[in-house]
N, CA, C and O atoms as CSV, one atom per row, in Angstrom:
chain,resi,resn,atom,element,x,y,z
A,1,UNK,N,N,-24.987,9.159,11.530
A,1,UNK,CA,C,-25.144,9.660,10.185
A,1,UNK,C,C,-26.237,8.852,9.493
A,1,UNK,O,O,-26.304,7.642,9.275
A,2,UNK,N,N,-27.065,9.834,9.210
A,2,UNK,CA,C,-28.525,9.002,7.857
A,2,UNK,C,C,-27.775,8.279,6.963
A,2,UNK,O,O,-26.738,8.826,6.586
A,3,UNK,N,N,-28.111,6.850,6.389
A,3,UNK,CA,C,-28.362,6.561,5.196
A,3,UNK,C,C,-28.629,6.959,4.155
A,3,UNK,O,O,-29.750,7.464,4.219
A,4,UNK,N,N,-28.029,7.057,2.724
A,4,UNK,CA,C,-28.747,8.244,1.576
A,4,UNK,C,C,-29.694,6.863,1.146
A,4,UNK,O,O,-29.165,5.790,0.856
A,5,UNK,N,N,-31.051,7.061,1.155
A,5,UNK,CA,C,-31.892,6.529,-0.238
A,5,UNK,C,C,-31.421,6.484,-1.280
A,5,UNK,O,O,-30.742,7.376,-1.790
A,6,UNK,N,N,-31.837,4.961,-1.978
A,6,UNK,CA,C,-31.875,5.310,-3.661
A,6,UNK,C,C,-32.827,5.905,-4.663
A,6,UNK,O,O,-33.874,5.433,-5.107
A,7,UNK,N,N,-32.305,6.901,-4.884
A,7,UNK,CA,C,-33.408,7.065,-6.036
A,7,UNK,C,C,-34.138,5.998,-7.060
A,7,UNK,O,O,-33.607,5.007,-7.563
A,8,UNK,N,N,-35.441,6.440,-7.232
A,8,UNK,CA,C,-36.258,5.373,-8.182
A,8,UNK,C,C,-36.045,5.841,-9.588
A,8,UNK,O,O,-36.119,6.971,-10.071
A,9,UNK,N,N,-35.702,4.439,-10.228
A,9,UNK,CA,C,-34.958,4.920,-11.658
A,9,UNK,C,C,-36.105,5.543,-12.289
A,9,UNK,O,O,-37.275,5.308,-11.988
A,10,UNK,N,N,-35.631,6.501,-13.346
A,10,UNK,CA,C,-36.235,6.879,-14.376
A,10,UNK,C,C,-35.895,6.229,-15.818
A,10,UNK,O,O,-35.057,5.350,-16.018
A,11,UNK,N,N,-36.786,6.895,-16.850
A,11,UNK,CA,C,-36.577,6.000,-18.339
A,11,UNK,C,C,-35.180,6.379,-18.943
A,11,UNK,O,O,-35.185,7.570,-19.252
A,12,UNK,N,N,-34.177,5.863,-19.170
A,12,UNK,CA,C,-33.213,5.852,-19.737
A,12,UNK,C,C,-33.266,7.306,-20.868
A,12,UNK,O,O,-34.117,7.342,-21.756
A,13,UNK,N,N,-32.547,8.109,-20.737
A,13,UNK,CA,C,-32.081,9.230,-21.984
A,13,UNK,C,C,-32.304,8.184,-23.023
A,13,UNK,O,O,-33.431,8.217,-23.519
A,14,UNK,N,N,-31.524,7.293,-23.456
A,14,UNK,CA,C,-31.836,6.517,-24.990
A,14,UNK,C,C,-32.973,6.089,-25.337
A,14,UNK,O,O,-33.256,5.735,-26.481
A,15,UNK,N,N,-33.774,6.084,-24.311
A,15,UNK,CA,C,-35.772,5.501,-24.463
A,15,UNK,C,C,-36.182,6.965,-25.123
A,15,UNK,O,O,-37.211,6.882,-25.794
A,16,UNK,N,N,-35.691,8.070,-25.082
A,16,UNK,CA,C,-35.967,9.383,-25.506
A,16,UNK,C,C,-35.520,9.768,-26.759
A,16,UNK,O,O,-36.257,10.186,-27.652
A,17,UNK,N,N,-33.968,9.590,-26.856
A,17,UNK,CA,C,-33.550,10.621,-27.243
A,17,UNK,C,C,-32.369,10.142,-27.628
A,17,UNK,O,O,-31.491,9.848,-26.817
A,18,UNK,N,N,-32.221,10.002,-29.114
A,18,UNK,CA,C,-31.141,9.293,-29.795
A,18,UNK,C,C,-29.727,10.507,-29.651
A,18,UNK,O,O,-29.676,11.736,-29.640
A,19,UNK,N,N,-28.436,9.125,-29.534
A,19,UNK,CA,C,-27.601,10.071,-28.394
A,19,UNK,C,C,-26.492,10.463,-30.171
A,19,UNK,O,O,-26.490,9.735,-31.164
A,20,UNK,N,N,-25.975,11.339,-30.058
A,20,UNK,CA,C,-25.280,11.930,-31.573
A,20,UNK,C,C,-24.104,11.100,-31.996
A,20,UNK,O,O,-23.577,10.476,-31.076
A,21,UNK,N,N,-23.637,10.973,-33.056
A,21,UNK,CA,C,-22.389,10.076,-33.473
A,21,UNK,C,C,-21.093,11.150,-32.981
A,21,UNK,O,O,-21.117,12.379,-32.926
A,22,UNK,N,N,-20.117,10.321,-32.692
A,22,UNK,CA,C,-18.884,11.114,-31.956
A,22,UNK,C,C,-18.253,12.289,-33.008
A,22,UNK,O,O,-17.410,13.093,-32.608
A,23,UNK,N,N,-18.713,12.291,-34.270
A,23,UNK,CA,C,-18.540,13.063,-35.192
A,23,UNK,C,C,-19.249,14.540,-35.357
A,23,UNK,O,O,-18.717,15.479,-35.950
A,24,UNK,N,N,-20.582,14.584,-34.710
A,24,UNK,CA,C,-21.429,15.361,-34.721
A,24,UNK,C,C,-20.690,16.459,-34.123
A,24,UNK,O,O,-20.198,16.174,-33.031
A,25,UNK,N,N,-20.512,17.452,-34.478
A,25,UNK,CA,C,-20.117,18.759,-34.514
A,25,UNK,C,C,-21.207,19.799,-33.796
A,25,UNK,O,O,-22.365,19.989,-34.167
A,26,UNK,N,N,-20.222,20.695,-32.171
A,26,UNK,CA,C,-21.528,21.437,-31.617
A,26,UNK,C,C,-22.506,22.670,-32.527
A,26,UNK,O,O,-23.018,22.577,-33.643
A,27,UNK,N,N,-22.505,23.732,-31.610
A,27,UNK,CA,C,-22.702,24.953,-32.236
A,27,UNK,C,C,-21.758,25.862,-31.922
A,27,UNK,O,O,-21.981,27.061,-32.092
A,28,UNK,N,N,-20.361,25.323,-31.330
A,28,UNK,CA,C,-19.594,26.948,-31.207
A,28,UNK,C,C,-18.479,25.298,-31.794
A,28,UNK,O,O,-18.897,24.149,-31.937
A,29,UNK,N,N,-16.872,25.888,-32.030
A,29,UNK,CA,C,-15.799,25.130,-32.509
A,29,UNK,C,C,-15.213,24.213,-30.827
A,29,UNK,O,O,-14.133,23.626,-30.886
A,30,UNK,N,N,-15.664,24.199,-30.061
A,30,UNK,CA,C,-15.269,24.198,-28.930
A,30,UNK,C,C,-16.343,23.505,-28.176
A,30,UNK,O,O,-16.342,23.743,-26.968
A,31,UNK,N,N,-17.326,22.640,-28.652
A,31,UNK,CA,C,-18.434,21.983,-28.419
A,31,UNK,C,C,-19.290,21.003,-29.328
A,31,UNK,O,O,-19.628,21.226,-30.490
A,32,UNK,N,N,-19.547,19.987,-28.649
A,32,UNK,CA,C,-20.437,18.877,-29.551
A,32,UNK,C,C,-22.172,19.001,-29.190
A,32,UNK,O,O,-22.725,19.833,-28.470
A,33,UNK,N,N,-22.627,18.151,-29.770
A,33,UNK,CA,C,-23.680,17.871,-29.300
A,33,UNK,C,C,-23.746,16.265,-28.787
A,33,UNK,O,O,-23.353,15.225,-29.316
A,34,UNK,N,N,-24.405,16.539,-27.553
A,34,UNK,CA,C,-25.009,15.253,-26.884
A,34,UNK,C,C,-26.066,14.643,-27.515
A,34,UNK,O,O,-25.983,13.520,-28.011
A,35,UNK,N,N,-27.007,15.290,-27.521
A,35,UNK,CA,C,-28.480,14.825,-28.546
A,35,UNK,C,C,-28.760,16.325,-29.214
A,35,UNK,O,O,-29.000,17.402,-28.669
A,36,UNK,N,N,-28.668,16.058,-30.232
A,36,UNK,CA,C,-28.489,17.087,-31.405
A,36,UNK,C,C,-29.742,18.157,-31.116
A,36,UNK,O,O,-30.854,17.641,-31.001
A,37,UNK,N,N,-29.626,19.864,-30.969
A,37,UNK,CA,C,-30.297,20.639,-30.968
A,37,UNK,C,C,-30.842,20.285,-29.244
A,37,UNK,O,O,-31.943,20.760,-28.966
A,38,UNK,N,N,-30.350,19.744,-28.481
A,38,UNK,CA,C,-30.869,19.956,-27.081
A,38,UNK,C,C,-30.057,19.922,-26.170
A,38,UNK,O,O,-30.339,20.534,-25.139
A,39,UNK,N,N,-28.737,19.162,-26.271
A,39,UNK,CA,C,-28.110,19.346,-25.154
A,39,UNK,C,C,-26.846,19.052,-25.806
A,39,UNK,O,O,-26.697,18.040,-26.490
A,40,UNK,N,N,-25.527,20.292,-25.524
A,40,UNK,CA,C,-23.968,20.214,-25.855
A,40,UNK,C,C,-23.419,20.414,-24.766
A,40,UNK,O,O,-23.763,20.968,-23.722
A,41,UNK,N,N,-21.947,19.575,-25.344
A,41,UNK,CA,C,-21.405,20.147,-23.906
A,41,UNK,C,C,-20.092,20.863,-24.425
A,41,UNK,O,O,-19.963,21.031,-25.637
A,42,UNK,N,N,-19.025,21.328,-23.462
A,42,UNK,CA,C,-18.220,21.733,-24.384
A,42,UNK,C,C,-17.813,22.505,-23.627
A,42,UNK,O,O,-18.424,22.807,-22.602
A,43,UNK,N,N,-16.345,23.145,-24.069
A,43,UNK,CA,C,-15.767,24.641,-23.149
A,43,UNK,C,C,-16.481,26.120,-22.698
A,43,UNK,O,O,-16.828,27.099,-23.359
A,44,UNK,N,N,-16.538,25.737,-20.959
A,44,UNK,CA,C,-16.935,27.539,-20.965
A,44,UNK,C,C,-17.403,28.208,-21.897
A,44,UNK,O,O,-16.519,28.702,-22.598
A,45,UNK,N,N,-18.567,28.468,-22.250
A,45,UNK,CA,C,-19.029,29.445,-23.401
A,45,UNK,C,C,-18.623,30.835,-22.778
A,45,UNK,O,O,-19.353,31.713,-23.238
A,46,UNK,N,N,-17.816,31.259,-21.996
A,46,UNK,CA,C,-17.746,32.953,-21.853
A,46,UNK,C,C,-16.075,32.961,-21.496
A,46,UNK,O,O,-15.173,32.132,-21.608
A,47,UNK,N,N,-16.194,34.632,-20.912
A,47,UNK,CA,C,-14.730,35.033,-20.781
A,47,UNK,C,C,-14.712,35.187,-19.304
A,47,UNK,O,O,-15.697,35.696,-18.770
A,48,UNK,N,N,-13.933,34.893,-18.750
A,48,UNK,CA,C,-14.134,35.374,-17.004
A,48,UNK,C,C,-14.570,37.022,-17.062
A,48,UNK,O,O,-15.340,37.624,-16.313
A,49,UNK,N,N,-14.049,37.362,-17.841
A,49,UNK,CA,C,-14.043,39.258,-17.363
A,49,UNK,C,C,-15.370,39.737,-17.716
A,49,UNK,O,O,-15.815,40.728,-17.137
A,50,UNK,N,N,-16.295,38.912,-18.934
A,50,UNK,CA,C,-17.944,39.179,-19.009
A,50,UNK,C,C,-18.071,39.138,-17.560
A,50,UNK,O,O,-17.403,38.479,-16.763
A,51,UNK,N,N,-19.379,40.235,-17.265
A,51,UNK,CA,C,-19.723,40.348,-15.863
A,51,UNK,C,C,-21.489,40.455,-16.313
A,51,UNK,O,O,-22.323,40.585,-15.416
A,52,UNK,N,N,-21.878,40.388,-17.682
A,52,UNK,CA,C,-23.472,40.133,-17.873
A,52,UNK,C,C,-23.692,41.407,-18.523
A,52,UNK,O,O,-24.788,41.921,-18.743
A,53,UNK,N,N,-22.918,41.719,-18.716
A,53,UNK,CA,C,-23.456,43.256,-19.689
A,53,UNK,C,C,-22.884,43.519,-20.373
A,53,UNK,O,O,-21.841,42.919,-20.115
A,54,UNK,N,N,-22.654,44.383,-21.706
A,54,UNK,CA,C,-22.181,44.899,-22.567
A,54,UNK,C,C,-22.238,43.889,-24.049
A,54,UNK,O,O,-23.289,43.515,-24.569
A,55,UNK,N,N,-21.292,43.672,-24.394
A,55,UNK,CA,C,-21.164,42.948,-25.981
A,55,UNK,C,C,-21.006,41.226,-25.219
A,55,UNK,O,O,-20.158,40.899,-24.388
A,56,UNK,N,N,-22.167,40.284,-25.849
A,56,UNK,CA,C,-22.090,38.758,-25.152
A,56,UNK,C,C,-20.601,38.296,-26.091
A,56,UNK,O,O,-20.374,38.634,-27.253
A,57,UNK,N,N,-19.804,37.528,-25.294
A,57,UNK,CA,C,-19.162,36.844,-26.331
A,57,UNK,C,C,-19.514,36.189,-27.064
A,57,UNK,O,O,-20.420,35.521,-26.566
A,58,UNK,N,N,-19.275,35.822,-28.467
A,58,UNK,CA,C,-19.209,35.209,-29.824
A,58,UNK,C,C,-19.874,34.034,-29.530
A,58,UNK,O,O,-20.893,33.736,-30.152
A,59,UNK,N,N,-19.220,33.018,-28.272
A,59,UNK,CA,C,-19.574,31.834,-28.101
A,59,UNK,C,C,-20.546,31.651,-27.385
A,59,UNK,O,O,-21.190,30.659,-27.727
A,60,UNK,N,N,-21.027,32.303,-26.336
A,60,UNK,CA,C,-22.401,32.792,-25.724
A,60,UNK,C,C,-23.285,32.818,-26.259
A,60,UNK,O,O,-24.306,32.257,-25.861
A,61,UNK,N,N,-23.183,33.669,-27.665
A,61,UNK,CA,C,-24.360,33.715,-28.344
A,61,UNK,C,C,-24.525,33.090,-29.318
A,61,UNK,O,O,-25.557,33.180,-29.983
A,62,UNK,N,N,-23.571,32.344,-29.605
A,62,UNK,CA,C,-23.722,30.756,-30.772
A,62,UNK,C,C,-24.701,29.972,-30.030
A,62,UNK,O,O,-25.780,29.533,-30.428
A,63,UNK,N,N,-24.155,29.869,-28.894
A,63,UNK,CA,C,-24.891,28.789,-27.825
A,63,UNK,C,C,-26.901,29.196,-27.989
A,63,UNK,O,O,-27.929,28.704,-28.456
A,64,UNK,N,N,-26.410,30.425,-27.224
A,64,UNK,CA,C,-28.295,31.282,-27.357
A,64,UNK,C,C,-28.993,30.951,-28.470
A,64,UNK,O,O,-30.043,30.318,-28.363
A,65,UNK,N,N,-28.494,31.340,-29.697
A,65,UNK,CA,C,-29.076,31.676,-30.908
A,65,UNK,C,C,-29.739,30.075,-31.517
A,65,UNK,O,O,-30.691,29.955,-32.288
A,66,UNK,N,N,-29.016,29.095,-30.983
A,66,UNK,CA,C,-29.260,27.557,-30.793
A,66,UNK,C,C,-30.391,27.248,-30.024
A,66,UNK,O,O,-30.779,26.108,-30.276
A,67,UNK,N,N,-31.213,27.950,-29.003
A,67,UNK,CA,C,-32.178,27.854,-28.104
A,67,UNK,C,C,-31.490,27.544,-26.882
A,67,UNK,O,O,-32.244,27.633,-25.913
A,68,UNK,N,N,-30.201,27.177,-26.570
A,68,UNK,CA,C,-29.768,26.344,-25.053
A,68,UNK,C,C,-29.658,27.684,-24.418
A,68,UNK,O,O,-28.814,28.536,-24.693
A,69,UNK,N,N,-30.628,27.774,-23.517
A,69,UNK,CA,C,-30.365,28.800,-22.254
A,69,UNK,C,C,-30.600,28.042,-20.608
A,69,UNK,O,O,-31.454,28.399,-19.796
A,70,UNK,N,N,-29.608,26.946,-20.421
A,70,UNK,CA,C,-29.570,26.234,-19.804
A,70,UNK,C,C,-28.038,26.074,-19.436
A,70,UNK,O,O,-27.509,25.429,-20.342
A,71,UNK,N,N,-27.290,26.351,-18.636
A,71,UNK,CA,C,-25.784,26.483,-18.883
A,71,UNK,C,C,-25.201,25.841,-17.134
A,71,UNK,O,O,-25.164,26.440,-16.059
A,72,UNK,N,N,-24.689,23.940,-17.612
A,72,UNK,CA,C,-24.248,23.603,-16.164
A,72,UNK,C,C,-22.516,24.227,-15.701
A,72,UNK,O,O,-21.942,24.487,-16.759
A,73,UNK,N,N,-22.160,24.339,-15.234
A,73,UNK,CA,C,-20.521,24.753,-15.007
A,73,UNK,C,C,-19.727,23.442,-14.332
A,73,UNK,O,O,-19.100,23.977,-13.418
A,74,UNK,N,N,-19.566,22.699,-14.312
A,74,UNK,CA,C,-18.655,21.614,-14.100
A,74,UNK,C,C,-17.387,21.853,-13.659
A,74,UNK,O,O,-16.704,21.056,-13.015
A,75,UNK,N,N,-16.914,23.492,-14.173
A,75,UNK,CA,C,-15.245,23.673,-13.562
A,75,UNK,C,C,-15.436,24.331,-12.093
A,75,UNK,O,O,-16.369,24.943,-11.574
A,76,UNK,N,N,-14.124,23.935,-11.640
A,76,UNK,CA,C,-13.777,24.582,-10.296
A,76,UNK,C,C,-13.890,26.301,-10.556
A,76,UNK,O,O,-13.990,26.770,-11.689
A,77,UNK,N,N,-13.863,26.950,-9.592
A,77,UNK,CA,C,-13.800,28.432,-9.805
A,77,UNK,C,C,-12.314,28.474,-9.511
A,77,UNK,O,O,-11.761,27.702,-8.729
A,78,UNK,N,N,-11.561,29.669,-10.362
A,78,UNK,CA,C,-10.096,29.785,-10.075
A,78,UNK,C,C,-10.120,30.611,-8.751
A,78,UNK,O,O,-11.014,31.369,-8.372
A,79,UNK,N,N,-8.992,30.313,-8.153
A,79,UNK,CA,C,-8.701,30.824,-6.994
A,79,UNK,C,C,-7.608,32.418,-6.949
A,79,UNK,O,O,-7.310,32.932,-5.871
């Protein structure tokens, strides 16, 4: 089995990008902001049963209307 390499560090997020007070409030009720206006994190913005078409949910498009069209998923998929 290979060895993994280390990656060569990069500049720290805080050399960038001042990180939000734990108070800071996202853009949907169900989300904060990490660094304000660029990156939140927060519950699933959708419904399982959205399939990409018809009416976006509420929280989908709080998210959009914010500019974040960048969306990581962190949960397991249900089985």
């Amino acid at each position: 089995m290979r060895g993994v390499e280390a990656c060569g560090t990069v500049d720290p997020v805080r050399d960038r990008f001042q990180l939000c007070a734990e108070d800071i409030y996202g853009p949907t009720d169900r989300s904060y902001w990490v660094v304000k206006g660029r990156f939140a994190a927060g519950a699933y913005p959708s419904k399982p049963e959205y399939g990409g078409s018809g009416q976006i949910p509420k929280s989908l498009e709080l998210l959009l209307d914010t500019g974040i069209d960048m969306f990581i998923n962190l949960t397991q998929d249900y089985l």
